[in-house]
N, CA, C and O atoms as a GROMACS GRO file, in nm:
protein
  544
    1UNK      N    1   0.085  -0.119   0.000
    1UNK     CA    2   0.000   0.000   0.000
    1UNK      C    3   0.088   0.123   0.000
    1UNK      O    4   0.187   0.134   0.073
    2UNK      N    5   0.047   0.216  -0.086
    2UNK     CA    6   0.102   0.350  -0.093
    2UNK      C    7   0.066   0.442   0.058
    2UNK      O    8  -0.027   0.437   0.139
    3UNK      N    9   0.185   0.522   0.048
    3UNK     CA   10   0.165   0.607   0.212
    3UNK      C   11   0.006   0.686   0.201
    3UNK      O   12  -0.069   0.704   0.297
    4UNK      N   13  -0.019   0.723   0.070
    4UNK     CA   14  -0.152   0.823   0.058
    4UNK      C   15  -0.287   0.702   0.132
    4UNK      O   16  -0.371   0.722   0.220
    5UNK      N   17  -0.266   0.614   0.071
    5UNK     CA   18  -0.381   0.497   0.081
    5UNK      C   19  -0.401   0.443   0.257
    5UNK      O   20  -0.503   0.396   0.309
    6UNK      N   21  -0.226   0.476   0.338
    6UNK     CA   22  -0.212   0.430   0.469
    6UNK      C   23  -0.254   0.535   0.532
    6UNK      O   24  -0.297   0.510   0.645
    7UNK      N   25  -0.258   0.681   0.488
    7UNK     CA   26  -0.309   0.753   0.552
    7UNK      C   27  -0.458   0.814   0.595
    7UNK      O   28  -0.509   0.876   0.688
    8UNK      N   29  -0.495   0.754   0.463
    8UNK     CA   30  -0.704   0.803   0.409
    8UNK      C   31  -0.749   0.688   0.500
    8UNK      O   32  -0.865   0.691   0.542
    9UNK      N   33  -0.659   0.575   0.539
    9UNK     CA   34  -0.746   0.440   0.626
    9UNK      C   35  -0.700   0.512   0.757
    9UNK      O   36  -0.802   0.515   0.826
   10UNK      N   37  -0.631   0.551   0.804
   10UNK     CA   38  -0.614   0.594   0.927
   10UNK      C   39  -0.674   0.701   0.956
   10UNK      O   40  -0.682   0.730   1.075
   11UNK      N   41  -0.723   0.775   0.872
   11UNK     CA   42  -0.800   0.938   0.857
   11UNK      C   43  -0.942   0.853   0.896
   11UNK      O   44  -0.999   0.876   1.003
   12UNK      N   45  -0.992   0.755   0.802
   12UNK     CA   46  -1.100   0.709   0.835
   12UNK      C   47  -1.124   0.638   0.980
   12UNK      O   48  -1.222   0.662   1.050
   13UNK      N   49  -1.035   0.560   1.012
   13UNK     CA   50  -1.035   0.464   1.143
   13UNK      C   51  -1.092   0.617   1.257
   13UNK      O   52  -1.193   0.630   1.327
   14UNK      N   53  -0.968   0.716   1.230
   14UNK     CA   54  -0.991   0.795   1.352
   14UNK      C   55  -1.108   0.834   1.337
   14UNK      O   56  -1.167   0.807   1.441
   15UNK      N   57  -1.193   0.895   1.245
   15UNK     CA   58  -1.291   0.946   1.235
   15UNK      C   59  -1.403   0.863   1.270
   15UNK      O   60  -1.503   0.931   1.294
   16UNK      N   61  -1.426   0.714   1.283
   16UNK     CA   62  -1.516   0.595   1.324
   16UNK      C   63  -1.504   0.678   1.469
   16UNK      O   64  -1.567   0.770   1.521
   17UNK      N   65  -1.398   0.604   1.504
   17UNK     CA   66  -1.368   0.570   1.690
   17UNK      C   67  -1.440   0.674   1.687
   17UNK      O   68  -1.556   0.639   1.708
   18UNK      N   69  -1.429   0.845   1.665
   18UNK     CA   70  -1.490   0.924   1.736
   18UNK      C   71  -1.642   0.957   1.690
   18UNK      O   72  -1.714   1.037   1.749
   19UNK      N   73  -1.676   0.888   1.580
   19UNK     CA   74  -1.842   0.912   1.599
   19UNK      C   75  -1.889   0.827   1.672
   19UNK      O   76  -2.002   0.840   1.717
   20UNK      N   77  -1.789   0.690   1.708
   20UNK     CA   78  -1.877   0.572   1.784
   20UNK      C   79  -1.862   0.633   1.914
   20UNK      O   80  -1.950   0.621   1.999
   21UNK      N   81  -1.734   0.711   1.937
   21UNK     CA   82  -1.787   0.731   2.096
   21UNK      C   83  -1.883   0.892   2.120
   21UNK      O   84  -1.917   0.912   2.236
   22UNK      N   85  -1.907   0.955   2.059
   22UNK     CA   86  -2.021   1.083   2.075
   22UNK      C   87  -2.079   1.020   2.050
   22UNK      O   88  -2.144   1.109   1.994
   23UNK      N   89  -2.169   0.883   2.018
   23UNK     CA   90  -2.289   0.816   1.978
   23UNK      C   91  -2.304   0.756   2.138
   23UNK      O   92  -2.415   0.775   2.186
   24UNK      N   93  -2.210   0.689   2.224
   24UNK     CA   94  -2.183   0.606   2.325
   24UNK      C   95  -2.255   0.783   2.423
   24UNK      O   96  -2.358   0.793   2.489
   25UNK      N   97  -2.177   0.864   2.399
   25UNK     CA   98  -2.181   0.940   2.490
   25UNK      C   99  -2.304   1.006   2.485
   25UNK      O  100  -2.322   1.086   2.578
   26UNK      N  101  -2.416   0.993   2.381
   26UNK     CA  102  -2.507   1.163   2.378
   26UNK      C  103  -2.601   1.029   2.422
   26UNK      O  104  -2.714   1.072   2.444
   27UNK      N  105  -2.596   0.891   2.441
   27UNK     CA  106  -2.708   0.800   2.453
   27UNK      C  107  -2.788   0.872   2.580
   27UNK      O  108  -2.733   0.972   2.626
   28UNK      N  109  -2.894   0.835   2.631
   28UNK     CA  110  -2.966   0.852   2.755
   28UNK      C  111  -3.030   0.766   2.776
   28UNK      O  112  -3.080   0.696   2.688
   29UNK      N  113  -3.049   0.739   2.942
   29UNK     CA  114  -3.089   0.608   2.975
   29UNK      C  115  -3.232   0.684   2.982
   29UNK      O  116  -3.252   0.804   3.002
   30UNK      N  117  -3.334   0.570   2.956
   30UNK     CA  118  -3.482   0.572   2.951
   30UNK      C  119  -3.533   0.559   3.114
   30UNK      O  120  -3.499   0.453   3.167
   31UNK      N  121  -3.574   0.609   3.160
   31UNK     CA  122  -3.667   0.606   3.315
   31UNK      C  123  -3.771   0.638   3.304
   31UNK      O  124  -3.801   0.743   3.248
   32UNK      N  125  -3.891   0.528   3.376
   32UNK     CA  126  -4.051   0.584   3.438
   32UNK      C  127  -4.044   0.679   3.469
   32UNK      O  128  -3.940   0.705   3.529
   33UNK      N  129  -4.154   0.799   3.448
   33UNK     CA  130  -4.162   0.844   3.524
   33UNK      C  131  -4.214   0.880   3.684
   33UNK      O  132  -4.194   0.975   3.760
   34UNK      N  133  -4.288   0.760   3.692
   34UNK     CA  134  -4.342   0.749   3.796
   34UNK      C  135  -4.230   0.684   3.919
   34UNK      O  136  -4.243   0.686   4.042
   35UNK      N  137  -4.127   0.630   3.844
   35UNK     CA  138  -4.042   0.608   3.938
   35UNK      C  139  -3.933   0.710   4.012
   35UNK      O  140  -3.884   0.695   4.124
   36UNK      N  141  -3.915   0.794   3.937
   36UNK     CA  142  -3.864   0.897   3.953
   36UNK      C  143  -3.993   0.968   4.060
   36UNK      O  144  -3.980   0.981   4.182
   37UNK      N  145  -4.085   0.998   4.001
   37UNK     CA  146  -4.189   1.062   4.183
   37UNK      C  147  -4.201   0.961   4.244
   37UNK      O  148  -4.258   0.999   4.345
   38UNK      N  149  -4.186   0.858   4.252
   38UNK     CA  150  -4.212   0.754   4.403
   38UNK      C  151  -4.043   0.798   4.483
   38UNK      O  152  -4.038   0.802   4.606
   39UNK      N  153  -3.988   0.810   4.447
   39UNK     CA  154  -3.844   0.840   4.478
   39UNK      C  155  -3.878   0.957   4.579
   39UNK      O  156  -3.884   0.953   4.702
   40UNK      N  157  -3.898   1.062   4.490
   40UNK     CA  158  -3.892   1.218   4.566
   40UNK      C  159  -4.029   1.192   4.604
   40UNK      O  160  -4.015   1.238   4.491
   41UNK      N  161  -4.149   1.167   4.644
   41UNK     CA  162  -4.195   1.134   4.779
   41UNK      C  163  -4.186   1.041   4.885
   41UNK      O  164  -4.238   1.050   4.996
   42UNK      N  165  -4.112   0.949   4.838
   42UNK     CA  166  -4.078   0.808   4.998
   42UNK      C  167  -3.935   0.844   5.030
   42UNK      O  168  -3.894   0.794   5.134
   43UNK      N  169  -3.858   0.912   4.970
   43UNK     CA  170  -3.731   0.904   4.998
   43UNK      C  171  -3.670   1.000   5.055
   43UNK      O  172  -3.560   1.046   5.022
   44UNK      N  173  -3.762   1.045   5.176
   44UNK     CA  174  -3.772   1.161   5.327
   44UNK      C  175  -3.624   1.166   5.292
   44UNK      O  176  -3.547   1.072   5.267
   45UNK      N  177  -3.591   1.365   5.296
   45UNK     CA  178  -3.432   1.387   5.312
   45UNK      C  179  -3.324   1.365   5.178
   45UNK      O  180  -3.226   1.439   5.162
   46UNK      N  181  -3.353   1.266   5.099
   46UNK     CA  182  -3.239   1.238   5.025
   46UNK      C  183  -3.272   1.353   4.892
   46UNK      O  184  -3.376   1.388   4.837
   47UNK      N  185  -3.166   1.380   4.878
   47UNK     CA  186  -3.185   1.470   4.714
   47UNK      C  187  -3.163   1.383   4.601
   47UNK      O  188  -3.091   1.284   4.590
   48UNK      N  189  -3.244   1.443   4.514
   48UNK     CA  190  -3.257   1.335   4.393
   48UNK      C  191  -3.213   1.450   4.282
   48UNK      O  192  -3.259   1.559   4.249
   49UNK      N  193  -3.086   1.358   4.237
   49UNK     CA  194  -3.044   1.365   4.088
   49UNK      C  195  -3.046   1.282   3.943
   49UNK      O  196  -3.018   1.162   3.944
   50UNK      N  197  -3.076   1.338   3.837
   50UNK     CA  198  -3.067   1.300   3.720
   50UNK      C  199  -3.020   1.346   3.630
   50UNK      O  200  -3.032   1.468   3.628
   51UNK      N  201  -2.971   1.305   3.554
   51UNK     CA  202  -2.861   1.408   3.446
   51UNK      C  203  -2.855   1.275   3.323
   51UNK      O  204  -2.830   1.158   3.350
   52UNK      N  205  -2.893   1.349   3.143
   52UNK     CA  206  -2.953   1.244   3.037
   52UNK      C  207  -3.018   1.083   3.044
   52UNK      O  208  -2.979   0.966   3.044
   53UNK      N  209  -3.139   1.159   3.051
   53UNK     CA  210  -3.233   1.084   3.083
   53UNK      C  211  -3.338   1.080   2.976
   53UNK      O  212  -3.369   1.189   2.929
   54UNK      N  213  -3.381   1.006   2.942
   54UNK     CA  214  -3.545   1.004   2.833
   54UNK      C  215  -3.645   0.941   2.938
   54UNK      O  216  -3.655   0.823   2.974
   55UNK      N  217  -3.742   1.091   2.989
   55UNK     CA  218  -3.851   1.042   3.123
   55UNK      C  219  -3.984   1.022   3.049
   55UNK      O  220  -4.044   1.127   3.026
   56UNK      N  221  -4.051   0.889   3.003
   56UNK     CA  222  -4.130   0.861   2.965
   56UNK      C  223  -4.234   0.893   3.109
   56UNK      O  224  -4.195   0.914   3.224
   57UNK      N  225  -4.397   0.889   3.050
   57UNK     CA  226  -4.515   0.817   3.147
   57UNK      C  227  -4.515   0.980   3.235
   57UNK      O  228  -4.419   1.045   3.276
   58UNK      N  229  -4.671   1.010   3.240
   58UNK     CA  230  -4.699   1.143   3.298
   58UNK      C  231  -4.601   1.167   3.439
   58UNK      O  232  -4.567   1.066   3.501
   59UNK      N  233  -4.562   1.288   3.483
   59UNK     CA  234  -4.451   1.294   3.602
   59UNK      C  235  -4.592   1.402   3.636
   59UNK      O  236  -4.657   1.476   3.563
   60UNK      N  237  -4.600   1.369   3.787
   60UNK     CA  238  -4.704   1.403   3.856
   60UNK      C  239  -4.706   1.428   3.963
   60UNK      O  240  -4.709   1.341   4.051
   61UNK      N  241  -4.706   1.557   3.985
   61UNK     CA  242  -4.642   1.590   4.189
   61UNK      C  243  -4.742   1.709   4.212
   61UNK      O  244  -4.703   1.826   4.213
   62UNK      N  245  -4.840   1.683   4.226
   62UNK     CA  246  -4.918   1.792   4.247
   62UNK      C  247  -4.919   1.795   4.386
   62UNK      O  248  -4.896   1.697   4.457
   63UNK      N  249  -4.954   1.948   4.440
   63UNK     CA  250  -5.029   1.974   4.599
   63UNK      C  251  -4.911   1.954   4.691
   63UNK      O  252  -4.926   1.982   4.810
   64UNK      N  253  -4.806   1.911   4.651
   64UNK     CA  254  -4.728   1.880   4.804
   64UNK      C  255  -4.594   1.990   4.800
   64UNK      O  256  -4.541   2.066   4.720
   65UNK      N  257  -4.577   1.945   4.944
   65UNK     CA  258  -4.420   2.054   5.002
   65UNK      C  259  -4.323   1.953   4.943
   65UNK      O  260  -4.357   1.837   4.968
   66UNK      N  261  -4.196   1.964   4.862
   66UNK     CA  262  -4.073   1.935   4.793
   66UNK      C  263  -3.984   2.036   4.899
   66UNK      O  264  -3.988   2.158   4.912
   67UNK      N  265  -3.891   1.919   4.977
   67UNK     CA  266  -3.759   1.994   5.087
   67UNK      C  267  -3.637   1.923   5.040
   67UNK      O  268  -3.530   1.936   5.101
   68UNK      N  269  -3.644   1.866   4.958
   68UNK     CA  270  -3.476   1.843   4.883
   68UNK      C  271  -3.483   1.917   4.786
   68UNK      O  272  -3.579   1.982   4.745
   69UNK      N  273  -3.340   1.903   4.733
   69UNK     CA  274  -3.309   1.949   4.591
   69UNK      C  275  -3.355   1.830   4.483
   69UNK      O  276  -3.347   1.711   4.513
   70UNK      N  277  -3.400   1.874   4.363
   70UNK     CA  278  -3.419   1.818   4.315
   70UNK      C  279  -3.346   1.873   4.154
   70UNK      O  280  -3.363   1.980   4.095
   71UNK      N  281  -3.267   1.761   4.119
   71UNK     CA  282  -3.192   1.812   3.980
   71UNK      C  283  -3.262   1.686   3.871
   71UNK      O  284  -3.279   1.566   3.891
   72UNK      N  285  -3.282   1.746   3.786
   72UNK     CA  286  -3.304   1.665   3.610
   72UNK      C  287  -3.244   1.719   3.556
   72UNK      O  288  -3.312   1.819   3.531
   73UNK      N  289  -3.130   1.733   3.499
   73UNK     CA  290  -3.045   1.802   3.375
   73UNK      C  291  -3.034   1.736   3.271
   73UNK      O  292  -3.029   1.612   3.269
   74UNK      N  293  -3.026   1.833   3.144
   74UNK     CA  294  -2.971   1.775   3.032
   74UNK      C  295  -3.079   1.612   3.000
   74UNK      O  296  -3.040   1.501   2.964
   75UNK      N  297  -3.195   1.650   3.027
   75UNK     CA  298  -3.307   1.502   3.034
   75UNK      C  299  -3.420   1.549   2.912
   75UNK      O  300  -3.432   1.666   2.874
   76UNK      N  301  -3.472   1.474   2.877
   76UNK     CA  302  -3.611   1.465   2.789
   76UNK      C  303  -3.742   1.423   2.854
   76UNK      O  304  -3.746   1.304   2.882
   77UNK      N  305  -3.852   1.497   2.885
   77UNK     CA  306  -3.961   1.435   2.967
   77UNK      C  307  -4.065   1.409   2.812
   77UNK      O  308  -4.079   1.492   2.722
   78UNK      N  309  -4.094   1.345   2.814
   78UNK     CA  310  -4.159   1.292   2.678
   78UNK      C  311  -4.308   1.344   2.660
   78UNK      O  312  -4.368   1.391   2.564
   79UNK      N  313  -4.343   1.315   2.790
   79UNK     CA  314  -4.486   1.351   2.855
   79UNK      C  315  -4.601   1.438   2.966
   79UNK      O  316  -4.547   1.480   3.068
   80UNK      N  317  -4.694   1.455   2.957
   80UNK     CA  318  -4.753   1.549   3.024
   80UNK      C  319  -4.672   1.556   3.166
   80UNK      O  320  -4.599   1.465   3.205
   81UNK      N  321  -4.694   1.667   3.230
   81UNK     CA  322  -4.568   1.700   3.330
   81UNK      C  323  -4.645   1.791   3.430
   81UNK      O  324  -4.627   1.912   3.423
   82UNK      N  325  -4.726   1.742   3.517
   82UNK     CA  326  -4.772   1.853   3.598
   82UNK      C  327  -4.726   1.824   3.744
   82UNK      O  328  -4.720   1.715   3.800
   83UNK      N  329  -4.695   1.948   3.793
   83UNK     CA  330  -4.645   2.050   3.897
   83UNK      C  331  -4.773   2.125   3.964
   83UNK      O  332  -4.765   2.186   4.070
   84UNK      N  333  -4.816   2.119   3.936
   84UNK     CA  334  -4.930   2.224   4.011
   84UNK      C  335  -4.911   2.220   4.148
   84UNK      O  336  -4.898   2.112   4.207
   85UNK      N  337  -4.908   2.339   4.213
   85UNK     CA  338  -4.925   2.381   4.322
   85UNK      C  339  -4.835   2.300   4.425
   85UNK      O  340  -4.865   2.270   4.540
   86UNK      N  341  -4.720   2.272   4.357
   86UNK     CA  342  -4.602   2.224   4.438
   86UNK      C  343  -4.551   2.388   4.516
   86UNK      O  344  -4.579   2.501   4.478
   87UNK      N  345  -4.473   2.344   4.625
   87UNK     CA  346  -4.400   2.449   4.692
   87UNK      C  347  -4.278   2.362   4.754
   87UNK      O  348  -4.280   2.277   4.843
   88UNK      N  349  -4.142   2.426   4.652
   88UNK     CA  350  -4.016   2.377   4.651
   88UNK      C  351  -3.949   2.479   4.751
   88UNK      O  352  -3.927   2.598   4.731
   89UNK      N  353  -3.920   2.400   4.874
   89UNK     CA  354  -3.816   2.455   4.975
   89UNK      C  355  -3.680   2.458   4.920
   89UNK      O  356  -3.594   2.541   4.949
   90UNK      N  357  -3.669   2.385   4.859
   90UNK     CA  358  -3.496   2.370   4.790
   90UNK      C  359  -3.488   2.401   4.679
   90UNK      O  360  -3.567   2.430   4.590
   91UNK      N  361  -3.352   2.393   4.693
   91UNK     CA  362  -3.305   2.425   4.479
   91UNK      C  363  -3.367   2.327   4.394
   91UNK      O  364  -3.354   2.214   4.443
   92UNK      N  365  -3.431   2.328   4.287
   92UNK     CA  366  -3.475   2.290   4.171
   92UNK      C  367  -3.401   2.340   4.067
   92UNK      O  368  -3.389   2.459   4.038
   93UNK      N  369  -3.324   2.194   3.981
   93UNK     CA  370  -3.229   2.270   3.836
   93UNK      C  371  -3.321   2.167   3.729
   93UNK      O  372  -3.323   2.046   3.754
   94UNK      N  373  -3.385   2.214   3.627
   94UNK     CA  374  -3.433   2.166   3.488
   94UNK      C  375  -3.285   2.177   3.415
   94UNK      O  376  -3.243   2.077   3.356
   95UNK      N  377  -3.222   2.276   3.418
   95UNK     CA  378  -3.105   2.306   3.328
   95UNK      C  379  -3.075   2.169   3.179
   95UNK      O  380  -3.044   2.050   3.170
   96UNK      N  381  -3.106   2.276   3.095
   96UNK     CA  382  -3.058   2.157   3.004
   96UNK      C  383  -3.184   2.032   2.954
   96UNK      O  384  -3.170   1.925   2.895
   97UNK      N  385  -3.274   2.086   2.995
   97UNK     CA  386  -3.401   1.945   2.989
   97UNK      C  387  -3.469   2.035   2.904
   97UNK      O  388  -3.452   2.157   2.897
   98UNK      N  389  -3.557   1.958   2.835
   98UNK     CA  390  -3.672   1.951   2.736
   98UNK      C  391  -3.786   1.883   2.756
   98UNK      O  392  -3.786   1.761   2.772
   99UNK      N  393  -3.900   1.958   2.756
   99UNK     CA  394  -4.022   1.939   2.791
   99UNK      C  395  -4.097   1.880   2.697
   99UNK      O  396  -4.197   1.952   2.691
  100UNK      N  397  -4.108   1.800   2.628
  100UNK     CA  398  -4.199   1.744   2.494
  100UNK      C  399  -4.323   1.768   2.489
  100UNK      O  400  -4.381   1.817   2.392
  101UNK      N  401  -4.388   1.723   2.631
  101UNK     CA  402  -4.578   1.712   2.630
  101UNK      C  403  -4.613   1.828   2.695
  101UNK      O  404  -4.532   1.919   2.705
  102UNK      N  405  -4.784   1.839   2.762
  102UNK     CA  406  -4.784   2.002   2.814
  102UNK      C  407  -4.723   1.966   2.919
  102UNK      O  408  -4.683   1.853   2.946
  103UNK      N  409  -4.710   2.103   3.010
  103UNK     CA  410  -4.643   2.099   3.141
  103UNK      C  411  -4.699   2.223   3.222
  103UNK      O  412  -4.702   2.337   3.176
  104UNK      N  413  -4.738   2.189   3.337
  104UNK     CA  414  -4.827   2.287   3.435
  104UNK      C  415  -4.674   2.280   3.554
  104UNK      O  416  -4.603   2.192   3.602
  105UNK      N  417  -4.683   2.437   3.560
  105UNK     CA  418  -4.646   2.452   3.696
  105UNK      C  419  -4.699   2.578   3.741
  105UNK      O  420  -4.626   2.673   3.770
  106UNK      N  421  -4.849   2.582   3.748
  106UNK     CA  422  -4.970   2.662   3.776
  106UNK      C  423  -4.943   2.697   3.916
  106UNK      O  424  -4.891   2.586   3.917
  107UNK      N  425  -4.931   2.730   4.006
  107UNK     CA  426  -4.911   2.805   4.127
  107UNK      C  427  -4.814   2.722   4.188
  107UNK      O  428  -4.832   2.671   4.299
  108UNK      N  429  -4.716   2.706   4.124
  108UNK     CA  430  -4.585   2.670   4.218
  108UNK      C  431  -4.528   2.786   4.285
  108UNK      O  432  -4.531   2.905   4.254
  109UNK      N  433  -4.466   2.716   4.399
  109UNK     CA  434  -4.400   2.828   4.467
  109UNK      C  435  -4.227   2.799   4.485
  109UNK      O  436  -4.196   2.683   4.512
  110UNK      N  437  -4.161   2.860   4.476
  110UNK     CA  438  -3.994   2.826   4.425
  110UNK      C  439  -3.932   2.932   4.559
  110UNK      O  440  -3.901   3.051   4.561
  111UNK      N  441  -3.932   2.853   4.637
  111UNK     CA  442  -3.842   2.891   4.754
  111UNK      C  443  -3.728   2.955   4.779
  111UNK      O  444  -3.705   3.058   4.842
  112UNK      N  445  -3.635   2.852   4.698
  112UNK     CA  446  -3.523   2.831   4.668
  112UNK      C  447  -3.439   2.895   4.554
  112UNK      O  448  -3.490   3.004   4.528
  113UNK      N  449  -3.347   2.875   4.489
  113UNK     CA  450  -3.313   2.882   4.317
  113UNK      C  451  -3.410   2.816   4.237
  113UNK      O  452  -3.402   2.693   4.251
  114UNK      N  453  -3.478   2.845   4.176
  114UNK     CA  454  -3.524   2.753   4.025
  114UNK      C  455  -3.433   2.765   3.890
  114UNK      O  456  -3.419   2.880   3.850
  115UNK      N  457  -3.377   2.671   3.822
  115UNK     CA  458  -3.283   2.677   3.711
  115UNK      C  459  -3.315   2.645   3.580
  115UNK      O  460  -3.294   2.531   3.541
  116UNK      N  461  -3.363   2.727   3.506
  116UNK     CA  462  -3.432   2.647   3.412
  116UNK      C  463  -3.371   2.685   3.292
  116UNK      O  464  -3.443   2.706   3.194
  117UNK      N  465  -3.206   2.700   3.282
  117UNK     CA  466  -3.151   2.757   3.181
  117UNK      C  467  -3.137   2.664   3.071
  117UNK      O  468  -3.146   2.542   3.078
  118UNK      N  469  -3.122   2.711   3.004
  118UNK     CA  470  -3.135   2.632   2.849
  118UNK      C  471  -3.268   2.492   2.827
  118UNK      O  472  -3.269   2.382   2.773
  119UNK      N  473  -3.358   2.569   2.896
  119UNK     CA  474  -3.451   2.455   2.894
  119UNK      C  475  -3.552   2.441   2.771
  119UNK      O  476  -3.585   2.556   2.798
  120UNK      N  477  -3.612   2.416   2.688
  120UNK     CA  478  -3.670   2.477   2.572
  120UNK      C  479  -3.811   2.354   2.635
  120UNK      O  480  -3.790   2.260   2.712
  121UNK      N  481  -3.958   2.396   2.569
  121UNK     CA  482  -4.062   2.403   2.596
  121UNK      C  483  -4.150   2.348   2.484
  121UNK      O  484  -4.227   2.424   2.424
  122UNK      N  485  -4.141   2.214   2.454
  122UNK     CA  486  -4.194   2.237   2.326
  122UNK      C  487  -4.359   2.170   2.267
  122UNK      O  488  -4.378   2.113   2.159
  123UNK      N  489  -4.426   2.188   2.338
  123UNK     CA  490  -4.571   2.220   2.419
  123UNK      C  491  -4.633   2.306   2.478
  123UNK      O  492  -4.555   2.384   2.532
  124UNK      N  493  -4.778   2.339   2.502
  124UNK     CA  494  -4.820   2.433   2.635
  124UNK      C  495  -4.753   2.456   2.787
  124UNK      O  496  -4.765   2.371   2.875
  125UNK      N  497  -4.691   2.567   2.802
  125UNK     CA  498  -4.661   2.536   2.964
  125UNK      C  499  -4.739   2.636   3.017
  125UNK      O  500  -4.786   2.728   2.950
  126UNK      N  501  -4.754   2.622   3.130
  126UNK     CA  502  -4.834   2.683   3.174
  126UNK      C  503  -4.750   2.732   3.340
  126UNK      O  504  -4.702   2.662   3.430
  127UNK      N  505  -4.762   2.875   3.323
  127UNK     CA  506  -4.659   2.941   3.461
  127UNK      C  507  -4.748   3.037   3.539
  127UNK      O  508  -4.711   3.150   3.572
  128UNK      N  509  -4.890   2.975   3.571
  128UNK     CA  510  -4.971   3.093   3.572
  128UNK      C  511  -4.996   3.113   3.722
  128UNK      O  512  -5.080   3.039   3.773
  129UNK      N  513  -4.935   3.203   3.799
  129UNK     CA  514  -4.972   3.190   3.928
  129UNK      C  515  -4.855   3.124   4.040
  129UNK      O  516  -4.871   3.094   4.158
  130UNK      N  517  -4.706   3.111   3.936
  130UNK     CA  518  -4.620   3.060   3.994
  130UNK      C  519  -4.521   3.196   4.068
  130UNK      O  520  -4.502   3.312   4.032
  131UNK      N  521  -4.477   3.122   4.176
  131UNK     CA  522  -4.390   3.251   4.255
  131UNK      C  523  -4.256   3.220   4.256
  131UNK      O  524  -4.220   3.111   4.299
  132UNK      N  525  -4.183   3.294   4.217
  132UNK     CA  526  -4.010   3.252   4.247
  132UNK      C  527  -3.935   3.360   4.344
  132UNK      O  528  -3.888   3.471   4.317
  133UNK      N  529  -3.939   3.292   4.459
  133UNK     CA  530  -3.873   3.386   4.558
  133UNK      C  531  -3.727   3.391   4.562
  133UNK      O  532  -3.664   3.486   4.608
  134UNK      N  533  -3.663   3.260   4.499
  134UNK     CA  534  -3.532   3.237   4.535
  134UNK      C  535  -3.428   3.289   4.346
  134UNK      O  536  -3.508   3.303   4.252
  135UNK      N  537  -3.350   3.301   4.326
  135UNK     CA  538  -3.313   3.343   4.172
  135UNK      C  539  -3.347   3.239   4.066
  135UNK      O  540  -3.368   3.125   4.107
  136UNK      N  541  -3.356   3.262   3.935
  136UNK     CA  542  -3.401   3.192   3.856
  136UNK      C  543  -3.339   3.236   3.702
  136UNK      O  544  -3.374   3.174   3.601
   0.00000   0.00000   0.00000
């Protein structure tokens, strides 16, 4: 083999390895969503994190006090998403998540930080009556 021919296969090899691993890396693991709220209500005290995630199945926390932090970053919620009338004592970060279905967070109250940077919305949301005391 000519050096040109040893080099276009090695140009190519490198260029594999690194789409196979940004393919390895942008994957996200799939989670219930209902498992994710059985968590942050039985699991008194502990803070719950998630970071690339695909959250199938309605996520549903209406009416109650939230006293951990609660992080989802960089996640996909696939589906309807209501919040209503939660009141978050702690930090809450969306950062980085995407909302697919509608999403109510109709008189939430945000204690804490709420983070909802780079979050994009791509359904009805609904913020009507929500309070953010803490930065956002």
């Amino acid at each position: 083999m000519d050096s040109r021919k040893v080099n276009v296969l090695i140009f190519l090899t490198v260029l594999l390895v690194l789409t196979v691993s940004e393919t390895v890396q942008a994957q996200k693991v799939d989670i219930n969503a209902s498992e994710i709220v059985s968590l942050i209500n039985y699991e008194y005290g502990l803070n719950r994190e998630y970071s690339d995630n695909i959250i199938s199945g309605t996520f549903n926390l209406t009416d109650q006090y939230i006293d951990k932090n609660i992080v989802i970053t960089n996640s996909e919620f696939r589906d309807y998403v209501d919040l209503t009338n939660i009141k978050f004592r702690s930090p809450i970060n969306f950062q980085g998540s995407t909302f697919r279905g509608k999403t109510s967070f109709k008189g939430v109250r945000f204690d804490e930080n709420a983070n909802f940077r780079k979050v994009n919305f791509s359904n009805d949301v609904d913020f009507r009556g929500a309070n953010f005391n803490g930065q956002w």
